[in-house]
C-alpha positions as CSV (number, residue, x, y, z in Angstrom):
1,X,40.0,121.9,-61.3
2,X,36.7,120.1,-61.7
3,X,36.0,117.5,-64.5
4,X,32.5,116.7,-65.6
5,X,32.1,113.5,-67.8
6,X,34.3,114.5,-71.4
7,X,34.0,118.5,-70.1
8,X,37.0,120.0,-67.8
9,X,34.4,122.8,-66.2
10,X,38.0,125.2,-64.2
11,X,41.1,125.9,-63.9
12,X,43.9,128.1,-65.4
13,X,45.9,126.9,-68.4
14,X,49.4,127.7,-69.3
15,X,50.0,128.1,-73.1
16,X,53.8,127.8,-74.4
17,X,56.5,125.8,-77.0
18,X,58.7,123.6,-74.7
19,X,61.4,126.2,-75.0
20,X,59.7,129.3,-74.9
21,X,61.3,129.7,-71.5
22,X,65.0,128.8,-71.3
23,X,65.9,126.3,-73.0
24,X,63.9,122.9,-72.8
25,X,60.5,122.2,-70.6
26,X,62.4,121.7,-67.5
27,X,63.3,125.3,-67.7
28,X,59.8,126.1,-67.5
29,X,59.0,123.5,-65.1
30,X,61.7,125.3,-62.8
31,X,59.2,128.3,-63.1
32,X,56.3,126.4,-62.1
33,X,58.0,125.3,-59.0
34,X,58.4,129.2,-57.8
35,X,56.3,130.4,-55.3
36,X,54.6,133.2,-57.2
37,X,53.3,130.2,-59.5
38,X,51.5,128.3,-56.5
39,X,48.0,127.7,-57.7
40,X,48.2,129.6,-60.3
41,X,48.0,126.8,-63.4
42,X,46.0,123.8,-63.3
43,X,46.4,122.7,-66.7
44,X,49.4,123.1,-69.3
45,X,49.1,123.2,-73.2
46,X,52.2,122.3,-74.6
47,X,52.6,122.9,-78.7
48,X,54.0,120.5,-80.4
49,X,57.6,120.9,-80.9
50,X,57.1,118.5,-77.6
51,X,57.0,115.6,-80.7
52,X,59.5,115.8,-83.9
53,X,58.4,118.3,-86.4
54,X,60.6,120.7,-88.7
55,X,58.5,123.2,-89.9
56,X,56.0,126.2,-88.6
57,X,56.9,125.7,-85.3
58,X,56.2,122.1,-84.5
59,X,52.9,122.0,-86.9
60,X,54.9,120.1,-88.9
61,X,55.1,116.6,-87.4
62,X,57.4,114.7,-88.4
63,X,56.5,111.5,-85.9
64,X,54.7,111.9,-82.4
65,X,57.9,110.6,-80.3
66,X,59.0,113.2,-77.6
67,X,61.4,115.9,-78.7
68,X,64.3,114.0,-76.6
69,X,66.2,117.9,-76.9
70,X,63.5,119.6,-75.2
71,X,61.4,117.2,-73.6
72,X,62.3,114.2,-70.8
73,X,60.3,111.7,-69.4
74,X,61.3,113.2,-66.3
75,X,59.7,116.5,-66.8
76,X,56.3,114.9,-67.7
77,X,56.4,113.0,-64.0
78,X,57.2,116.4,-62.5
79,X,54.2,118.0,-64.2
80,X,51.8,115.0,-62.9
81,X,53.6,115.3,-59.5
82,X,52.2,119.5,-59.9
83,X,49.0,118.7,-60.2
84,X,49.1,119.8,-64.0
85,X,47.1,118.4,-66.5
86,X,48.4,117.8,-70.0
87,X,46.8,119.2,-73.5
88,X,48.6,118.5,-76.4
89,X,48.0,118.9,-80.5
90,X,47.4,115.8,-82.9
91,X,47.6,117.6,-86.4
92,X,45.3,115.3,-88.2
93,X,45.2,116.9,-91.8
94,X,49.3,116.1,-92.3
95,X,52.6,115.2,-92.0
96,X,56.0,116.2,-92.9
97,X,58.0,115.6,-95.8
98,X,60.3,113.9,-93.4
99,X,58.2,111.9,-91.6
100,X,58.4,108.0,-92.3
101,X,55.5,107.9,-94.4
102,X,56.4,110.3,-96.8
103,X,59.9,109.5,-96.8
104,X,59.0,105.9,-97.8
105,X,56.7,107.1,-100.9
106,X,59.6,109.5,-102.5
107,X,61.9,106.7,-101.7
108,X,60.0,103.8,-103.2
109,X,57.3,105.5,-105.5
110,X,54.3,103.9,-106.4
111,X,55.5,100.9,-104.9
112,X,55.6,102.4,-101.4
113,X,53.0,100.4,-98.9
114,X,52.2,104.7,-98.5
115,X,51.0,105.5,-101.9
116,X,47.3,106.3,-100.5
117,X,48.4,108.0,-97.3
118,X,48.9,111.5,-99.0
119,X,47.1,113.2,-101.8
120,X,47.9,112.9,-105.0
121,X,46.5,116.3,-106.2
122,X,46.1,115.0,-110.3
123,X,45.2,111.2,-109.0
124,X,42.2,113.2,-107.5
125,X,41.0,115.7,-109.8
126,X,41.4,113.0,-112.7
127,X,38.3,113.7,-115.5
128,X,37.6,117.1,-113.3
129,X,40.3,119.6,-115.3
130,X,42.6,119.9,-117.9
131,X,46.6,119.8,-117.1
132,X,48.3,122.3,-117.7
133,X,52.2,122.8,-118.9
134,X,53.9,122.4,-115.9
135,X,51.8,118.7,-115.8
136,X,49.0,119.9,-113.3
137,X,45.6,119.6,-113.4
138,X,43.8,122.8,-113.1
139,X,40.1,121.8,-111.8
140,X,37.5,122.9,-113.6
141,X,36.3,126.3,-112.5
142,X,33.1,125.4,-111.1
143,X,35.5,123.3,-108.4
144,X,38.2,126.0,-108.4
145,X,35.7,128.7,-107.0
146,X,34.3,126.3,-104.2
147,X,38.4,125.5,-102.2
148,X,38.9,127.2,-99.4
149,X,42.4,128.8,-99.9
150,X,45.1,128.9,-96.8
151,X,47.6,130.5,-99.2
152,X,48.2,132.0,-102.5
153,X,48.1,129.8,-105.7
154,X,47.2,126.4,-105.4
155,X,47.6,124.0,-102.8
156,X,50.4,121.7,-103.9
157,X,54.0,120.6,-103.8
158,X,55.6,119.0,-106.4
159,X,58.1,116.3,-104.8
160,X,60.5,113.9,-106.9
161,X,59.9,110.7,-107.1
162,X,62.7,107.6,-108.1
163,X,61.5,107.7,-111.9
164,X,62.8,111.1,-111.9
165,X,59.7,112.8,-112.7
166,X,58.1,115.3,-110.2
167,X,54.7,114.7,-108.9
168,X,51.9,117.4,-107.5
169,X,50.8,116.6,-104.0
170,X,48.3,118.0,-101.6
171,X,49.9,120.6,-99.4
172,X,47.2,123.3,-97.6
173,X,49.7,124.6,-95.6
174,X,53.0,125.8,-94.9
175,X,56.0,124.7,-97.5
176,X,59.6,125.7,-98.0
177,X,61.5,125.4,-101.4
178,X,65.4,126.4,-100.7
179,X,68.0,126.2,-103.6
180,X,71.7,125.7,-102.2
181,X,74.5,127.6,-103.8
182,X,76.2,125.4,-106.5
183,X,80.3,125.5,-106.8
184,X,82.7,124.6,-109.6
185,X,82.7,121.1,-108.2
186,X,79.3,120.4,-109.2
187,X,79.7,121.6,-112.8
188,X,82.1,118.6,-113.8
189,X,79.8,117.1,-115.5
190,X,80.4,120.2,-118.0
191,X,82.8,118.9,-120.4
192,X,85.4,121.5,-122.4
193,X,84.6,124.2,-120.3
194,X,87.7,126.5,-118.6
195,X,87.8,126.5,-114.9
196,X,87.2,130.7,-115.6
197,X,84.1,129.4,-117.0
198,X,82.5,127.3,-114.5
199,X,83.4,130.2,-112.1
200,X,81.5,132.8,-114.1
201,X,78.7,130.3,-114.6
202,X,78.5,129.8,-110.8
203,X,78.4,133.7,-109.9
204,X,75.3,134.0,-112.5
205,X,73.6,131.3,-110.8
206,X,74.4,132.1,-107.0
207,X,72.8,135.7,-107.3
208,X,69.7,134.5,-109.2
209,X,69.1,131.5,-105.8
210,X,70.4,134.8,-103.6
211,X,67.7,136.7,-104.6
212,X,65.3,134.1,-105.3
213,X,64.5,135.4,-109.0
214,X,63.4,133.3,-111.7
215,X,65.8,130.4,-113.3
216,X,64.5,131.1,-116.5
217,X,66.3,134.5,-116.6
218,X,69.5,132.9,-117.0
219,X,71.2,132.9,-120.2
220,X,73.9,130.3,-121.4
221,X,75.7,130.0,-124.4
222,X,73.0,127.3,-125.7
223,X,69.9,125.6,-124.9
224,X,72.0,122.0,-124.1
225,X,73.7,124.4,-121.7
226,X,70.9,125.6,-119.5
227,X,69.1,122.4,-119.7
228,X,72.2,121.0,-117.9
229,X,72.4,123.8,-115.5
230,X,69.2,123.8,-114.4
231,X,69.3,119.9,-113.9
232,X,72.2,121.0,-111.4
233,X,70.3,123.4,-109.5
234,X,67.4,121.0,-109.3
235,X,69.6,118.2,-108.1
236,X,70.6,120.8,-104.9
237,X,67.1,121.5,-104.0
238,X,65.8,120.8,-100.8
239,X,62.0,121.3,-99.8
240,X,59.2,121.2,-96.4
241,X,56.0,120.7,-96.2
242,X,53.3,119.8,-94.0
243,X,51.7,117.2,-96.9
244,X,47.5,116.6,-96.2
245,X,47.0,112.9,-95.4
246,X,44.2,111.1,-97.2
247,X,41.5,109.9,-94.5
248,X,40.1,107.7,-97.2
249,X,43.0,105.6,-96.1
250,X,42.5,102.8,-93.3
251,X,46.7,102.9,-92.8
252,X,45.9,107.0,-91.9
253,X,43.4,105.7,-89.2
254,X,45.6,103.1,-88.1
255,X,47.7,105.4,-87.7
256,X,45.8,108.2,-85.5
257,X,45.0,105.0,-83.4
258,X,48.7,104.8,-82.3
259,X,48.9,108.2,-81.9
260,X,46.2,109.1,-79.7
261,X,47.6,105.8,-77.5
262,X,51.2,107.3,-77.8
263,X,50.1,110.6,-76.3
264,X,47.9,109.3,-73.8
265,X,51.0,107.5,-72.4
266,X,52.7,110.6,-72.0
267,X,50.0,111.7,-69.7
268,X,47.6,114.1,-71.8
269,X,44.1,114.2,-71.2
270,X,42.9,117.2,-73.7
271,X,43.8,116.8,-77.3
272,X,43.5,119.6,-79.6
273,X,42.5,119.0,-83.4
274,X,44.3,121.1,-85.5
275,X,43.0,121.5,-88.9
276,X,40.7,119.4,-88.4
277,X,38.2,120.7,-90.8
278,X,40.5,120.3,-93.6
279,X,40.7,116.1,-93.4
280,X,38.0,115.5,-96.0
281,X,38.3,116.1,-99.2
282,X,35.8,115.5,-101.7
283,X,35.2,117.2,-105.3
284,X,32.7,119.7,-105.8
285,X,33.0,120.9,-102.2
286,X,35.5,124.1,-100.4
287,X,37.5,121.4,-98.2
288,X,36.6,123.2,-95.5
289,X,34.7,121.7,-92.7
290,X,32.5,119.3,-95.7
291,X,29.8,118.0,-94.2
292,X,28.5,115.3,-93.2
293,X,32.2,114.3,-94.0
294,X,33.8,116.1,-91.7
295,X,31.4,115.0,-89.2
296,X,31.6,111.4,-89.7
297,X,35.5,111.9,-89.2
298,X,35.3,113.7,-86.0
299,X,32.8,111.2,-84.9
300,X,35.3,108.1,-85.4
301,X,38.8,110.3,-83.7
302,X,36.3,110.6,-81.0
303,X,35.7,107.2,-80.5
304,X,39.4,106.8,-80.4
305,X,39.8,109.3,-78.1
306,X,37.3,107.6,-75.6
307,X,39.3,104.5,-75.9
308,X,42.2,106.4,-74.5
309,X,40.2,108.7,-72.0
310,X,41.2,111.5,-73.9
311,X,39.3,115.1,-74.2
312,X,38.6,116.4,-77.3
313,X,39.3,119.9,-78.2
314,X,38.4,120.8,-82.2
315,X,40.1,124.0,-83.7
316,X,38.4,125.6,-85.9
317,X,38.3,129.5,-87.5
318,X,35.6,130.7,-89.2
319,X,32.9,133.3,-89.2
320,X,30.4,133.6,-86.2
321,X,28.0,134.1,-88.7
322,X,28.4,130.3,-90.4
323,X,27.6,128.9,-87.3
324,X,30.1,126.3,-87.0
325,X,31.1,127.0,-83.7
326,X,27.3,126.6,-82.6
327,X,27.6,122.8,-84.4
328,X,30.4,121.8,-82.9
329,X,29.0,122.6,-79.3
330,X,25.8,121.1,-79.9
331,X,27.3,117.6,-80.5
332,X,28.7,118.1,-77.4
333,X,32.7,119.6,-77.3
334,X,33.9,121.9,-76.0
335,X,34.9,124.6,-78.0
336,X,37.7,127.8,-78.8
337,X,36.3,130.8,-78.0
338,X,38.3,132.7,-80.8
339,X,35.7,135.6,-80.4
340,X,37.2,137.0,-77.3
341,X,40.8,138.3,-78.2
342,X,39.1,140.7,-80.7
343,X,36.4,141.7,-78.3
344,X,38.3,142.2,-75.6
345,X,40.5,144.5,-77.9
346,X,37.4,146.5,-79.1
347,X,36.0,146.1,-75.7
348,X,38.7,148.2,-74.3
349,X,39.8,150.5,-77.1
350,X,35.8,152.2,-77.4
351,X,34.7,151.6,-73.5
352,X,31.8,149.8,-74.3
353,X,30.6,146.2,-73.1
354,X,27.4,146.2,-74.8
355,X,29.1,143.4,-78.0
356,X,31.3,141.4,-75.7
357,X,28.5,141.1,-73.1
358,X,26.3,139.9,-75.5
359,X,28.7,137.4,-76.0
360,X,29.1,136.1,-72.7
361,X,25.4,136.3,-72.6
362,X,25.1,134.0,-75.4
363,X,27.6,131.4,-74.2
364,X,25.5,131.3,-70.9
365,X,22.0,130.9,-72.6
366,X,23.2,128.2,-75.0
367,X,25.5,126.3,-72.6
368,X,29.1,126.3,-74.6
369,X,31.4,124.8,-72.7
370,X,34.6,126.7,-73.6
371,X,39.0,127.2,-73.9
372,X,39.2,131.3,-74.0
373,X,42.3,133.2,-74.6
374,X,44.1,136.9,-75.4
375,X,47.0,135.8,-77.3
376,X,48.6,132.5,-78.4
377,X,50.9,131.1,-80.8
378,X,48.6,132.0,-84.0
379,X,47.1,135.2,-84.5
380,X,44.5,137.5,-82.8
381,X,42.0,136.6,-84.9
382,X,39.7,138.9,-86.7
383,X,37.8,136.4,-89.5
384,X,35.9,134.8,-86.5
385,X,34.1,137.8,-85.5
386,X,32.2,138.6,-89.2
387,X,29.0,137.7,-90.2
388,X,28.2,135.2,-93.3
389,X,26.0,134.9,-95.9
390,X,24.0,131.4,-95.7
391,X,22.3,130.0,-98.4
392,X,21.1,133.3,-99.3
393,X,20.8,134.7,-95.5
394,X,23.3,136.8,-94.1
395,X,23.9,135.9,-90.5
396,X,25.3,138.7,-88.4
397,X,29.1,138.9,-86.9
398,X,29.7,139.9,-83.2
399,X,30.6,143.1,-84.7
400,X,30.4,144.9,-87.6
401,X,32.5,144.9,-90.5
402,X,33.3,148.7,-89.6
403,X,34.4,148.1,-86.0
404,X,36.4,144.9,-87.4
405,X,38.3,147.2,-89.5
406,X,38.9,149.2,-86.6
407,X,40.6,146.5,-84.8
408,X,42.6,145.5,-87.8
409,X,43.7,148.7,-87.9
410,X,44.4,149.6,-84.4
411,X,46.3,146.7,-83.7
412,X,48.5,147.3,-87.5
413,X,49.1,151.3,-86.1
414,X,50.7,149.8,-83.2
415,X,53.4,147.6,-84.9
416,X,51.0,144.6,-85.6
417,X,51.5,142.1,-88.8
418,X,48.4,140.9,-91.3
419,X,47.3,137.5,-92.4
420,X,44.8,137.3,-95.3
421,X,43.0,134.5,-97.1
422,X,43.5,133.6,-101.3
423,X,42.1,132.8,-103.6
424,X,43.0,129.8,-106.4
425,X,44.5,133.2,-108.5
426,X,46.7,134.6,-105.6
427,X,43.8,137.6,-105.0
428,X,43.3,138.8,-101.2
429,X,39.9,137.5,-100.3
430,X,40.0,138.3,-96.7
431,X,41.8,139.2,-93.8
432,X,42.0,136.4,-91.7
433,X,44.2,137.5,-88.4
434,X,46.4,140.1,-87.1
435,X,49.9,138.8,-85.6
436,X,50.8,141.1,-82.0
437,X,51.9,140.4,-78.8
438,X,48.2,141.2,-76.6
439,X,50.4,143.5,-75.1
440,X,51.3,145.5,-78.2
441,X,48.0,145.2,-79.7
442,X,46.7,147.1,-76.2
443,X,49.1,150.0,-77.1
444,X,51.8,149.1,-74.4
445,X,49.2,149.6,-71.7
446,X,50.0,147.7,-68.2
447,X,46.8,148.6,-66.7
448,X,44.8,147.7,-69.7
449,X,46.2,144.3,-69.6
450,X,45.3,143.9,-66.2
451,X,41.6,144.3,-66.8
452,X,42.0,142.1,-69.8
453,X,43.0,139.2,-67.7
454,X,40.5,140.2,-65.1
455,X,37.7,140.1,-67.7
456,X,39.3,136.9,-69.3
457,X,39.6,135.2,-65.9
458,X,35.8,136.2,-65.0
459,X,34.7,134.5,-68.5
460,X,32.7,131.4,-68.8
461,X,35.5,128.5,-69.7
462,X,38.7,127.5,-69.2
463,X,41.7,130.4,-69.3
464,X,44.1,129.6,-71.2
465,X,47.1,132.2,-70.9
466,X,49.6,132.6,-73.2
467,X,53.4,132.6,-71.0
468,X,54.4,136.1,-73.0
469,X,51.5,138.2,-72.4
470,X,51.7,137.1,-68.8
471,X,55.1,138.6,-69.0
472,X,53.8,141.6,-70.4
473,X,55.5,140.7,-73.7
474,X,56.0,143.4,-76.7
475,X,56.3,143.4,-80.5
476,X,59.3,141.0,-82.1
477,X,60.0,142.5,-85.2
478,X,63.4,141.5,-85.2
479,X,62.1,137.6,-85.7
480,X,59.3,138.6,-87.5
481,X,61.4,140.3,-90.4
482,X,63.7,137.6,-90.5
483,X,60.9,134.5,-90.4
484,X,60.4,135.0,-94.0
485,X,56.5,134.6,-95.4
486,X,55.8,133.0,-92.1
487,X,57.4,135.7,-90.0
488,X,54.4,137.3,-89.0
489,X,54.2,134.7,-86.4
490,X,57.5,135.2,-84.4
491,X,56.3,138.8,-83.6
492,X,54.5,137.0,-80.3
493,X,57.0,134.0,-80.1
494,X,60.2,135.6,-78.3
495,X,61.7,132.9,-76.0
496,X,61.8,134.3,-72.5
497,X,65.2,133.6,-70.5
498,X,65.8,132.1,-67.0
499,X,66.8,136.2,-66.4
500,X,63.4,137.9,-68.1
501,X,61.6,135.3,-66.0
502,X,63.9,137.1,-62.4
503,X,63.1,140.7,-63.6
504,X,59.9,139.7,-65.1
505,X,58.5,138.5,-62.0
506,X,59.6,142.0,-60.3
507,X,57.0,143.5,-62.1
508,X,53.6,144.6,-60.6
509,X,51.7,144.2,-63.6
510,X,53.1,140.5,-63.4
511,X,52.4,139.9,-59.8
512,X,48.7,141.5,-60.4
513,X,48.0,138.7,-63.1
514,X,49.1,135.9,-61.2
515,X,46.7,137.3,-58.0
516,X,43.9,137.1,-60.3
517,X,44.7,133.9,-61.8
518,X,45.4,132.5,-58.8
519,X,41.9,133.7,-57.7
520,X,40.7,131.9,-60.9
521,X,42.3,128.8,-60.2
522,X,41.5,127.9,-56.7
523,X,38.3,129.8,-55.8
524,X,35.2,127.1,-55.5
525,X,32.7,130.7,-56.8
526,X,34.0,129.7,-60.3
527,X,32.4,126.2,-60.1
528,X,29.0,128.2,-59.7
529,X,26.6,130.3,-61.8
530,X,27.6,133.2,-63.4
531,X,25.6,136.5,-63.4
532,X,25.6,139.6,-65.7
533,X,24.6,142.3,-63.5
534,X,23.1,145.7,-65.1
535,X,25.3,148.1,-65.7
536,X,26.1,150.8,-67.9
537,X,27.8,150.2,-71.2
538,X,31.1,151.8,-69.6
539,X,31.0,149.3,-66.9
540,X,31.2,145.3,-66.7
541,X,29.7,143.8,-62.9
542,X,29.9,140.0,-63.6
543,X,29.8,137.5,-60.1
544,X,30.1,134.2,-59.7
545,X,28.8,132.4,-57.1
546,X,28.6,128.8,-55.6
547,X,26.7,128.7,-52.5
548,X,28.2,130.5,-50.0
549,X,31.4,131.4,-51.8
550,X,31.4,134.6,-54.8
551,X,33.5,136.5,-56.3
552,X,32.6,139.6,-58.7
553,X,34.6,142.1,-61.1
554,X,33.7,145.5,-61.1
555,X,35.3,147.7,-63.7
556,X,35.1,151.3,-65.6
557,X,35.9,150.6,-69.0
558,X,36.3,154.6,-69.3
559,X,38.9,154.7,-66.7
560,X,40.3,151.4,-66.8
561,X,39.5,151.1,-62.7
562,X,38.4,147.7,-61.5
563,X,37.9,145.9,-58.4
564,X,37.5,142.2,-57.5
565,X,35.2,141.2,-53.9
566,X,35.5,137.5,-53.3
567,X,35.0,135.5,-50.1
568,X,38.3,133.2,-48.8
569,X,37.5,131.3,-46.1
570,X,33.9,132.7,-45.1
571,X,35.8,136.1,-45.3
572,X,35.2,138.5,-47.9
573,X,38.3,140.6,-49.3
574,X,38.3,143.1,-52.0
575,X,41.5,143.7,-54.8
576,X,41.9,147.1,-55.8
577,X,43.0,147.8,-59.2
């Protein structure tokens, strides 16, 4: 691995929960100790259920102190002793319901030192709409139109506070609204009312919270009735949420301060963004990557960050065609390359190189410095690869709408799940990613995965390999049917035992990935230049070279046939796949 000033320029990177194998990290730490994994990984991003969180798999942070039932202090030493560096994810738009900050405001209300850490959603669109019945402000439509919509409907969560009223708070993300089951016991408060009664009364609820159907249905013998009812059933609620912080708040920036120190102390040195483009919020704009406001924020985490000799890593999705990627790079991070899961998948599927070697072409001639990956924890995404109209100019995608299509639709035939974007109505605006195990999405193919991670591992940037695709990991539907409306996740999230890992690693198309990782992760060619060399649009001959070391990856996209040359100690070999 070679580091050059805030830019990590090689090495291989392991991408997986800290149980996704086993049990807890050390399980995958005992992996990493095996000698098929010798120089294979030089870097390791851990997702965040290494910190306390309770919703959408560890995005949902509840305070950045280590996991204590997955994580020990012991495993991070042994990873530092491995050579491995740490990447880890600060989620700076928001918190959980449950972490302290929240807890405090529903506990102590507008007298809670945290009244301006989270978004009051009618405390900012005051004068800017009209409330409606439920006691939300609508914004006006002219605002309405502009937000950038993560999910159906709009983007709060009402949450109780100690005066007893409800109160609408900023939530772009995930939330979870569960009813529990009420029993005779907690009808005493109905007076005169037979035992018979409050059984049949409990029945009628129960199956409306079974089947989630409207309370409103419910008919009682009068209005006083319900009303006292339904002030039952609210009383037995429980909610999550991952609740948007307000950055216009020094105690939010006081707090990233002690976070980015926290995690520097347990030895990372790249620091993913998440949602990052969602932190400022201003009326009259989509909330989406605002600018300069989103700039400004990015500029000040980064001085942070320097303070702790941390990396910085922003996520962001969006269209090729907006451009955002290109800004991001220009003020000098290193960036996702979301573009290459769908290429790769459209590379292989119609035999031609000719859109993901423009591609690489492009990330040579304007000098992005990259993190590439197949699959991950998200989705393959398929938003990222369409063009955008800009101020009245459409800028092309990667691909075209058509071919996007085609990839949606490929990957769905073959057991894959769909994420879209909303609108402030509920309406499908766009798809937004596809939810497969790489594996899946390649039709079950072992040798087309091979050439996958040959390509990937011959890309500019670092590798970042997802543990299940390494493992040639299929489809989930199991967990995906029973992950509710966030299900479409756990398709490519199946924890891999201490056993899989035995048989796994029995498995050619496993052994053949780790050879080329390996190759990847060690060979000095990959600290060189990299060369597109002509060939037909059934064909990809990239080479890398750094003085007298090369390697280069020859392969028929037609047949699926590669083959790697490199030179190993001033001897050249050749792999034969």
């Amino acid at each position: 691995m070679q580091q050059e000033g805030n830019i990590i320029l090689n090495g291989v990177m392991l991408n997986a929960y800290p149980d996704s194998i086993g049990q807890k990290l050390g399980d995958t730490i005992t992996m990493l100790k095996r000698p098929e994994f010798k120089d294979v990984f030089s870097l390791f991003y851990v997702l965040p259920t290494f910190f306390n969180s309770d919703l959408d798999r560890g995005f949902s942070i509840i305070d950045y102190n280590i996991n204590k039932d997955l994580v020990s202090k012991e495993d991070l030493k042994t990873l530092e002793e491995l050579g491995i560096m740490l990447k880890f994810d600060i989620v700076l738009n928001h918190l959980s319901v449950n972490s302290p900050q929240f807890k405090d405001l529903l506990k102590k209300g507008e007298a809670s030192k945290f009244k301006d850490f989270f978004i009051n959603w009618n405390t900012f669109w005051e004068n800017n709409g009209v409330k409606n019945a439920d006691d939300i402000i609508i914004p006006k439509e002219e605002f309405l139109n502009k937000l950038f919509m993560r999910k159906s409907g709009l983007p709060i969560l009402k949450v109780p506070f100690p005066d007893g009223s409800e109160k609408p708070y900023w939530n772009t993300f995930y939330q979870e609204i569960n009813y529990q089951k009420i029993s005779v016991s907690d009808l005493d408060v109905l007076q005169n009312i037979s035992k018979i009664k409050k059984e049949e009364i409990c029945k009628k609820v129960n199956k409306v919270i079974e089947y989630k159907e409207d309370f409103e249905t419910l008919n009682f013998d009068n209005s006083d009735l319900k009303s006292t009812i339904l002030k039952i059933i609210e009383s037995k609620k429980t909610f999550l949420g991952q609740m948007d912080v307000n950055a216009k708040s020094e105690l939010v920036w006081n707090f990233y301060e002690k976070t980015l120190a926290k995690v520097r102390n347990f030895g990372c040195k790249i620091l993913r963004l998440d949602a990052f483009a969602y932190l400022h919020k201003e009326i009259g704009k989509s909330n989406f990557f605002n600018k300069p406001g989103t700039w400004q924020y990015l500029e000040r985490i980064n001085q942070i960050a320097q303070k702790n000799d941390l990396i910085l890593l922003p996520e962001i999705h969006a269209e090729y065609g907006l451009n955002l990627h290109d800004e991001v790079a220009k003020e000098g991070y290193q960036i996702y390359d979301f573009f290459l899961p769908g290429l790769m998948i459209h590379t292989l599927e119609t035999a031609n190189s000719k859109a993901l070697l423009a591609w690489v072409k492009n990330i040579i001639n304007k000098g992005y410095k990259t993190v590439n990956m197949l699959g991950c924890h998200d989705g393959i995404p398929v938003l990222d690869l369409k063009g955008k109209d800009v101020n009245g100019k459409y800028n092309k995608g990667l691909l075209e709408d058509t071919e996007i299509e085609f990839i949606m639709n490929t990957v769905l035939e073959r057991g894959g799940r769909v994420k879209n974007l909303f609108d402030a109505s509920g309406n499908k605006i766009s798809y937004y990613q596809v939810n497969a195990t790489f594996f899946s999405a390649l039709n079950e193919n072992e040798q087309k995965l091979l050439l996958a991670r040959a390509i990937q591992m011959f890309m500019p940037g670092i590798p970042q390999v997802w543990y299940l695709d390494l493992f040639a990991g299929k489809n989930n539907y199991a967990a995906a049917n029973k992950g509710g409306s966030g299900g479409h996740k756990e398709i490519n999230r199946t924890t891999l035992t201490n056993k899989d890992i035995e048989k796994g690693l029995k498995k050619e198309v496993v052994l053949k990935q780790l050879r080329i990782m390996r190759l990847r992760n060690t060979s000095k060619a990959f600290l060189g230049k990299i060369v597109i060399n002509d060939s037909k649009e059934n064909q990809l001959n990239i080479t890398w070279n750094n003085n007298k070391e090369f390697a280069q990856l020859k392969a028929n996209l037609s047949t699926l046939s590669f083959t790697i040359n490199f030179s190993e100690n001033n001897i050249i070999k050749k792999l034969t796949f």
